[in-house]
ZAFIKE-758267 format. One record per residue (C-alpha): residue in three letters; x, z, y. Coordinates in steps of 0.02 Angstrom, whole numbers, plus 32768, in hexadecimal, padded with zeros to 4 digits. Each point is the difference from the previous one (the first is absolute). Example, Ala and Ser with C-alpha at 12.3 -4.5 7.8 and 13.67 -1.06 7.14 Angstrom:
2
+------+------+------+------+
: mike :   px :   pz :   py :
+------+------+------+------+
:  Ala : 8267 : 8186 : 7F1F :
:  Ser : 8045 : 7FDF : 80AC :
+------+------+------+------+
//
This chain:
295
+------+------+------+------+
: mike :   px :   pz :   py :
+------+------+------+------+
:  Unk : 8000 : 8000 : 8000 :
:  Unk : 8033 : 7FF7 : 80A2 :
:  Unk : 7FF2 : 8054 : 80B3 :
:  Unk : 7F5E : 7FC4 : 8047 :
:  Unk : 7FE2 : 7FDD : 80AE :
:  Unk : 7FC9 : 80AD : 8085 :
:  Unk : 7F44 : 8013 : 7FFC :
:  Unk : 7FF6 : 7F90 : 7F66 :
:  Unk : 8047 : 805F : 7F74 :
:  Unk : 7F75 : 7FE1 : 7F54 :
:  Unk : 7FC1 : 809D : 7FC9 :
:  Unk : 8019 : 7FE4 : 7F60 :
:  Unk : 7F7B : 807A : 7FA6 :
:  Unk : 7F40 : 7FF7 : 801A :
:  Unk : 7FBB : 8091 : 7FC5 :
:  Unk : 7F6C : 8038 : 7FC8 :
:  Unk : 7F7B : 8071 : 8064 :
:  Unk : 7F9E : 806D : 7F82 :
:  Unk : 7F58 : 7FA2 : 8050 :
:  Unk : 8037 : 7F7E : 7FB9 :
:  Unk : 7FF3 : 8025 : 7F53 :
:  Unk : 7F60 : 7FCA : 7FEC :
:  Unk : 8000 : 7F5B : 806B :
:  Unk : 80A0 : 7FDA : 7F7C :
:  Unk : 7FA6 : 802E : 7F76 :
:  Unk : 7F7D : 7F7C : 8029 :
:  Unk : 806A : 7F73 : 8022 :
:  Unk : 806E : 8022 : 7F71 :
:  Unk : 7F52 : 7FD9 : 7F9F :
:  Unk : 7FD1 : 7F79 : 8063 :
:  Unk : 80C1 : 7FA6 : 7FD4 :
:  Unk : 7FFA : 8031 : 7F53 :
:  Unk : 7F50 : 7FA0 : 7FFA :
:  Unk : 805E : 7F77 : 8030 :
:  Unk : 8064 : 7F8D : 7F86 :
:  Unk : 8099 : 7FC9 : 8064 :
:  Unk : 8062 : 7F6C : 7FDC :
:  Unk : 80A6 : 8016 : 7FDF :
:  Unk : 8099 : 8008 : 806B :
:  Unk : 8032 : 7F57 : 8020 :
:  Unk : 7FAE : 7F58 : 8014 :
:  Unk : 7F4B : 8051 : 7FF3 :
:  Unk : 8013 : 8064 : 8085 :
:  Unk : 7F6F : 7FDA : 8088 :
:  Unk : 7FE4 : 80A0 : 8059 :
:  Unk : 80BA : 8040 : 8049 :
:  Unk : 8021 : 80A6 : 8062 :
:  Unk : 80A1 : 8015 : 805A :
:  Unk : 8035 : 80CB : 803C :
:  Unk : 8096 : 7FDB : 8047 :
:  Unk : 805B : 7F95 : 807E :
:  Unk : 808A : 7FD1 : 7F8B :
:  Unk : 7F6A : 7FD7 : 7F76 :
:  Unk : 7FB8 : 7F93 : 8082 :
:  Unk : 8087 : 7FA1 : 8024 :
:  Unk : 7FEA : 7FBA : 7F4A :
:  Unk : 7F5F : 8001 : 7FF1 :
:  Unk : 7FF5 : 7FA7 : 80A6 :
:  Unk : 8091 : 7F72 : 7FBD :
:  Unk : 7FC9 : 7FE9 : 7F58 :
:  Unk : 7F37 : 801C : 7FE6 :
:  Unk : 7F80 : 7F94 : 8036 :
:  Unk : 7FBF : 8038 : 80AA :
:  Unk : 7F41 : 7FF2 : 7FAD :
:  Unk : 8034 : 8079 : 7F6A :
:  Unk : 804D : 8083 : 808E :
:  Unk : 7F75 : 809E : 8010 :
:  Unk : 804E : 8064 : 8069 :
:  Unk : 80BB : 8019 : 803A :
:  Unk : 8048 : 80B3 : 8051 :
:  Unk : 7FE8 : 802A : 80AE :
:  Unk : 80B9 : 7FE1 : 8032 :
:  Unk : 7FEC : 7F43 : 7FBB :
:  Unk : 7FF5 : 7FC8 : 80AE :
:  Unk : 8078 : 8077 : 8057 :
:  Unk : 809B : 7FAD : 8057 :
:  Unk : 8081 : 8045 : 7F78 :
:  Unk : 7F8C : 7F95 : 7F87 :
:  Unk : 8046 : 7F5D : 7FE6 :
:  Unk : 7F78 : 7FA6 : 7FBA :
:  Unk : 7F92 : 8049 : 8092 :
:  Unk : 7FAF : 7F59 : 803F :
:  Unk : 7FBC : 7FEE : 7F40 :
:  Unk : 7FAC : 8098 : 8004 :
:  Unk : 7F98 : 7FE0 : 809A :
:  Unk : 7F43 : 8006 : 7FE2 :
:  Unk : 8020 : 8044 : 7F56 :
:  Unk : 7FA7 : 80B2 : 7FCD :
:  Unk : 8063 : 808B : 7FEF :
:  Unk : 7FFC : 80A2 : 7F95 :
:  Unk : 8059 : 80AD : 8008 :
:  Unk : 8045 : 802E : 7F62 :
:  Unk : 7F8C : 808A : 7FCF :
:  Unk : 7FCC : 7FE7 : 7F59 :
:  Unk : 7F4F : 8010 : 8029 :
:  Unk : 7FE5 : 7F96 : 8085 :
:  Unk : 8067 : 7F66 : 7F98 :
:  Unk : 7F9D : 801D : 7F6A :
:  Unk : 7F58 : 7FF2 : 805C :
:  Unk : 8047 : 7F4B : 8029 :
:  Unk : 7FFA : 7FF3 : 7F47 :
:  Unk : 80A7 : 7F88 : 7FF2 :
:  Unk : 8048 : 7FA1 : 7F63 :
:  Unk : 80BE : 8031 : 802C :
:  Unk : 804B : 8076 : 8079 :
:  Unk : 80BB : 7FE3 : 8040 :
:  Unk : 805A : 8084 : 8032 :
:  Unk : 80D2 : 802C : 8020 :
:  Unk : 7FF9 : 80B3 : 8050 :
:  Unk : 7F35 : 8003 : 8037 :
:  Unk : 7F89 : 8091 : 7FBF :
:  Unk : 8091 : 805C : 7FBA :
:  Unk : 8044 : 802E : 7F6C :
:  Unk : 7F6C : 800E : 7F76 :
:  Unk : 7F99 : 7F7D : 8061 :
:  Unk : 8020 : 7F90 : 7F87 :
:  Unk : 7FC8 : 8053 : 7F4D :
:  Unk : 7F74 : 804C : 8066 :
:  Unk : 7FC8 : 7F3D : 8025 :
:  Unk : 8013 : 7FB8 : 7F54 :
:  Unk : 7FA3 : 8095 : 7FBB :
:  Unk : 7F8A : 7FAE : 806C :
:  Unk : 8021 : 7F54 : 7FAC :
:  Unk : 8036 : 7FC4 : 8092 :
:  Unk : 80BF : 7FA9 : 7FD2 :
:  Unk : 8079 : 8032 : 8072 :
:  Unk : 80B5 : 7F70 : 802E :
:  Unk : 8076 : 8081 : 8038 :
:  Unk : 8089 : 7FA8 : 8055 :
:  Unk : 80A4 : 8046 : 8014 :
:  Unk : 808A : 8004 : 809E :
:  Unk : 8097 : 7F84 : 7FEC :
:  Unk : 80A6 : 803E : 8038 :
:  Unk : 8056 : 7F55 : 7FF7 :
:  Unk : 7FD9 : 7F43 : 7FED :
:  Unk : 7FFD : 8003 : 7F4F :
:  Unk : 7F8B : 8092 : 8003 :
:  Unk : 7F87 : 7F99 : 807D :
:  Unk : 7FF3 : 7F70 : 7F98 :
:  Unk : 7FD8 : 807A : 7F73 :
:  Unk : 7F6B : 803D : 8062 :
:  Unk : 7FD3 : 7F6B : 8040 :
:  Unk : 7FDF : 7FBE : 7F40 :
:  Unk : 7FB1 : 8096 : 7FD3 :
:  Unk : 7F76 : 8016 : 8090 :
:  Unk : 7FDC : 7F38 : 7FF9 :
:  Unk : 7FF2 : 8017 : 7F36 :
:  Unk : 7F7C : 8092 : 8013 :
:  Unk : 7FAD : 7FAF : 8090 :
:  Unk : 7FE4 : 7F5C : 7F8C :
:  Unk : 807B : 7F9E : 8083 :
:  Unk : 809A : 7FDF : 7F92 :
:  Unk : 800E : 7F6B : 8047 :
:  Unk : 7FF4 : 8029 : 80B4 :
:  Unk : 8085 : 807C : 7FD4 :
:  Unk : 8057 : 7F93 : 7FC8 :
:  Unk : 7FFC : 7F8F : 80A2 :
:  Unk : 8023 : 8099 : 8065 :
:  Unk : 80A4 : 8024 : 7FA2 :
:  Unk : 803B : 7F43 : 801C :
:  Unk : 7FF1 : 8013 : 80A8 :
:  Unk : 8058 : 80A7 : 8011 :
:  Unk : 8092 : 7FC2 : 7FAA :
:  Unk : 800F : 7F4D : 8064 :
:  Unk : 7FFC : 807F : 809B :
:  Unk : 807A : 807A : 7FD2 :
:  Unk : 806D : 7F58 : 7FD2 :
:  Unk : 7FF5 : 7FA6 : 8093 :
:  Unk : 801F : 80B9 : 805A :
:  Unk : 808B : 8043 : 7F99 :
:  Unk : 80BB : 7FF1 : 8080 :
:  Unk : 808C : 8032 : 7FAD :
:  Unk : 8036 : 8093 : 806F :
:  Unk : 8083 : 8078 : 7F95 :
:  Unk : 801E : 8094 : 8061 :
:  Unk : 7F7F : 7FF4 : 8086 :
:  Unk : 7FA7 : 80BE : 800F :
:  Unk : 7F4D : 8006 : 802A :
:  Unk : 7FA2 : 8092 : 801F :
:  Unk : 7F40 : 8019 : 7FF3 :
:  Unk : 7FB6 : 8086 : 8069 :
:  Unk : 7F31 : 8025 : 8003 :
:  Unk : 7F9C : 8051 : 80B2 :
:  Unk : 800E : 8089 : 7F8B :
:  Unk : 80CA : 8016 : 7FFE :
:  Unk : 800F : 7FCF : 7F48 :
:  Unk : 8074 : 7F91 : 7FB5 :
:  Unk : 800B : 7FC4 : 7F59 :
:  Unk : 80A4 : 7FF1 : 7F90 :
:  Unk : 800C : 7FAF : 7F3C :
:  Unk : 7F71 : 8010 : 7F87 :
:  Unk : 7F7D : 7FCC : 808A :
:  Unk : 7FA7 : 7F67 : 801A :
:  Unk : 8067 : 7FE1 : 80A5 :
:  Unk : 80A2 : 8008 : 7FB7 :
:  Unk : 7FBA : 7F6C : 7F86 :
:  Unk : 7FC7 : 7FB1 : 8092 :
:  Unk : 80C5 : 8007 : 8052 :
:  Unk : 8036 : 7FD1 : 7F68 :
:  Unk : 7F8F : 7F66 : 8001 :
:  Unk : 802E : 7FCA : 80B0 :
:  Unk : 80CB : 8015 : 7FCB :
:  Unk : 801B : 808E : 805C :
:  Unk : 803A : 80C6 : 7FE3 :
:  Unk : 7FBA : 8087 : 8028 :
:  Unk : 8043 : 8083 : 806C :
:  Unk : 7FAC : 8090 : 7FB4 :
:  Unk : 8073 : 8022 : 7F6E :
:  Unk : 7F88 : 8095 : 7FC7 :
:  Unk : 7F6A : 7FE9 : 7F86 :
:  Unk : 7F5B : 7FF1 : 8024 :
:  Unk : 7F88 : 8026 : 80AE :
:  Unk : 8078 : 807A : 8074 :
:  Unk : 7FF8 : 8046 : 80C4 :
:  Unk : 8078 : 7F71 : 804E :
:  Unk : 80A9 : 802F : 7FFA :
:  Unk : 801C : 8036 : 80B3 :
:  Unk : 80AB : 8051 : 7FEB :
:  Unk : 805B : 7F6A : 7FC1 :
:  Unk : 7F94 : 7F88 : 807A :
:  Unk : 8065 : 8089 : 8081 :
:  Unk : 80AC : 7FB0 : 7FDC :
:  Unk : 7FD3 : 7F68 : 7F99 :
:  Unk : 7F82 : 7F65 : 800A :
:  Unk : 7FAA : 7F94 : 7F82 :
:  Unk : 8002 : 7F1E : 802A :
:  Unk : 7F50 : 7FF6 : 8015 :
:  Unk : 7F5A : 8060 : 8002 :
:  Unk : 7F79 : 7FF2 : 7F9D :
:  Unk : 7F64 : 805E : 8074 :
:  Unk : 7F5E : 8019 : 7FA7 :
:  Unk : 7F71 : 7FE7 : 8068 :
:  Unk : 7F50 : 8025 : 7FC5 :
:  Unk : 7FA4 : 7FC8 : 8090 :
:  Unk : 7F84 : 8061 : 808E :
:  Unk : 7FB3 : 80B5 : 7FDC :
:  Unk : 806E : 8024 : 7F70 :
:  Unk : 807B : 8071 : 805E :
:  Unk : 7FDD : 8082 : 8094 :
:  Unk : 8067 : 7FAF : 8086 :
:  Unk : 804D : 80B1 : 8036 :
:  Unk : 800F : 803D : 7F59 :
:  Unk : 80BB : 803E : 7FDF :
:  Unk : 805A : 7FB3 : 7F65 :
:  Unk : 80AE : 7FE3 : 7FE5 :
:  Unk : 7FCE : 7F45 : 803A :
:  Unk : 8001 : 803F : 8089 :
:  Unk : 80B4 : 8046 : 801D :
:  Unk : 807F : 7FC9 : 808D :
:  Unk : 8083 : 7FC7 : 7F66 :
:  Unk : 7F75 : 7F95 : 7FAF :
:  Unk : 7FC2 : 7FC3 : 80AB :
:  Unk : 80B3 : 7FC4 : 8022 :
:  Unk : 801D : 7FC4 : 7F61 :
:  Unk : 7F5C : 7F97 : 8018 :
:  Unk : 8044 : 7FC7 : 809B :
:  Unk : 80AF : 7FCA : 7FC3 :
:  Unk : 7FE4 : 7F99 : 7F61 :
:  Unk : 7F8F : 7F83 : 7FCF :
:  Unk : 7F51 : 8023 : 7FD3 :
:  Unk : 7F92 : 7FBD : 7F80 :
:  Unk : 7F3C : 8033 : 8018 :
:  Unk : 7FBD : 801A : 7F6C :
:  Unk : 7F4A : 7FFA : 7FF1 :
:  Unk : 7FDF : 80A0 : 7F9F :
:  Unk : 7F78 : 7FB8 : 7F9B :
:  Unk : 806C : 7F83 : 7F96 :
:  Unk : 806F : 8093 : 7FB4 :
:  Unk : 7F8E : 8077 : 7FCE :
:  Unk : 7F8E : 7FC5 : 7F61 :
:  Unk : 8098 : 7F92 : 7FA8 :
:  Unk : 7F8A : 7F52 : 7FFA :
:  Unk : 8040 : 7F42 : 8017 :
:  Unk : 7FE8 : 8028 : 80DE :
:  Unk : 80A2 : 8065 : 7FE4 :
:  Unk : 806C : 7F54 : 8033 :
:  Unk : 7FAB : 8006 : 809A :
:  Unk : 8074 : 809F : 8020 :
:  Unk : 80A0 : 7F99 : 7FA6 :
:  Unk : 7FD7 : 7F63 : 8072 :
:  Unk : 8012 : 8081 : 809C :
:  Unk : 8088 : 805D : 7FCF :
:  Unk : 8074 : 7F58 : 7FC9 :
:  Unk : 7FC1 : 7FA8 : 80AA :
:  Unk : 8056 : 8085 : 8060 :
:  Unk : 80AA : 7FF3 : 7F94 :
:  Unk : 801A : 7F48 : 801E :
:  Unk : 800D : 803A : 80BB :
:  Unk : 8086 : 808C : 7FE2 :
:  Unk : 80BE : 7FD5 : 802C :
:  Unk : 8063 : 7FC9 : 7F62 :
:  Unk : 805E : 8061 : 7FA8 :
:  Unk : 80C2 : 7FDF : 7FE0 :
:  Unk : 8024 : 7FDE : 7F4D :
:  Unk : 8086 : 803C : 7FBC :
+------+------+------+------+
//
């Protein structure tokens, strides 16, 4: 996972009010009534109750199978945003998406943890899609959300794409240091998606340390990376006098002294075939970077 935007940050558990129990109990009936098709191709009735969910269910379903999608689907860190426009949307309390009495629910993180054997208890099938923390990984999900969403194919298409992108992006930049740094003062070092993404656009990353970390302002104090990578996850996701390490005199300078790359926020965070969109930016600003001497 990684450090979501100020203001924006999923919850990931919806839990359940004890008056509740009885509206559950009665839609748990209704669903069970039901005789779902299974998860794939037969799929007519799909729920989304998360943002990263909808970005696949956005990409890869047919918009007339869609039932509802999750309240952030249209927010600005949602890349698929203009897709979701005009489409219903659904918190993910179990209730009120079994009253909608769908044939599949997606989910990565939405409803939290036991959402999903509560739902299929239900007999309502639940596509859990997982987070990608490289290329290989994305292309991994890609196949397996288009596979349960009965889009193989378009899966398929998607990953063809991806790959001519990150081709025609890739510059061959050995020992060129870029650093990623969030609103939030995070960074993020191996084992994350953005260090594939670096990777991807030929470049390393300056943040030697695993996973999401505070950026390192000490050694920004004495050293500096090539390039930066800022995320940006668009209007209203950050209090504008909110204090984060973002914020500090080294990382404004740092800003100010290097090359920047903005990143929109939205391509890096749910691992799909949009990621390139982040490689594309990050390799444009490289070609413009002196040369390096070669040895």
């Amino acid at each position: 996972m990684y450090p979501w935007p100020i203001r924006r940050r999923p919850t990931p558990a919806s839990r359940t009010k004890p008056g509740t129990v009885l509206t559950l109990a009665a839609c748990v009936l209704l669903a069970a009534c039901e005789a779902p098709p299974p998860q794939g191709s037969t799929a007519r009735r799909i729920v989304s109750l998360d943002y990263c969910a909808d970005q696949f269910v956005l990409g890869l379903a047919q918009r007339r199978d869609i039932l509802a999608v999750s309240p952030d689907a249209g927010a600005a860190f949602s890349y698929m945003r203009a897709a979701a426009v005009g489409l219903p949307t659904v918190r993910p309390r179990a209730e009120d998406v079994l009253a909608l009495q769908p044939d599949l629910v997606v989910r990565t993180y939405g409803g939290g943890p036991n959402v999903r054997a509560f739902f299929e208890r239900a007999g309502v099938p639940v596509l859990q899609i997982g987070f990608a923390d490289d290329i290989d990984g994305a292309r991994a999900v890609i196949r397996h959300a288009a596979r349960g969403l009965g889009a193989p194919e378009r899966g398929e298409t998607l990953i063809v794409g991806m790959d001519a992108r990150l081709r025609a992006a890739r510059v061959h930049a050995p020992g060129t240091r870029a650093l990623y740094m969030t609103p939030a003062g995070y960074t993020a070092g191996p084992g994350t998606l953005v260090h594939g993404l670096f990777a991807a656009a030929g470049l390393d990353n300056f943040q030697s340390r695993s996973g999401w970390r505070p950026i390192p302002l000490e050694r920004l104090a004495y050293e500096s990376p090539d390039l930066v990578a800022e995320a940006a996850f668009g209007d209203g996701t950050s209090h504008d006098d909110a204090w984060t390490s973002f914020r500090h005199p080294v990382v404004r300078r740092t800003v100010r002294s290097v090359p920047a790359a903005v990143i929109d926020g939205a391509t890096t965070s749910c691992g799909a075939w949009f990621l390139t969109d982040a490689v594309a930016a990050l390799a444009a600003v490289h070609v413009k970077l002196p040369k390096r001497a070669t040895p």
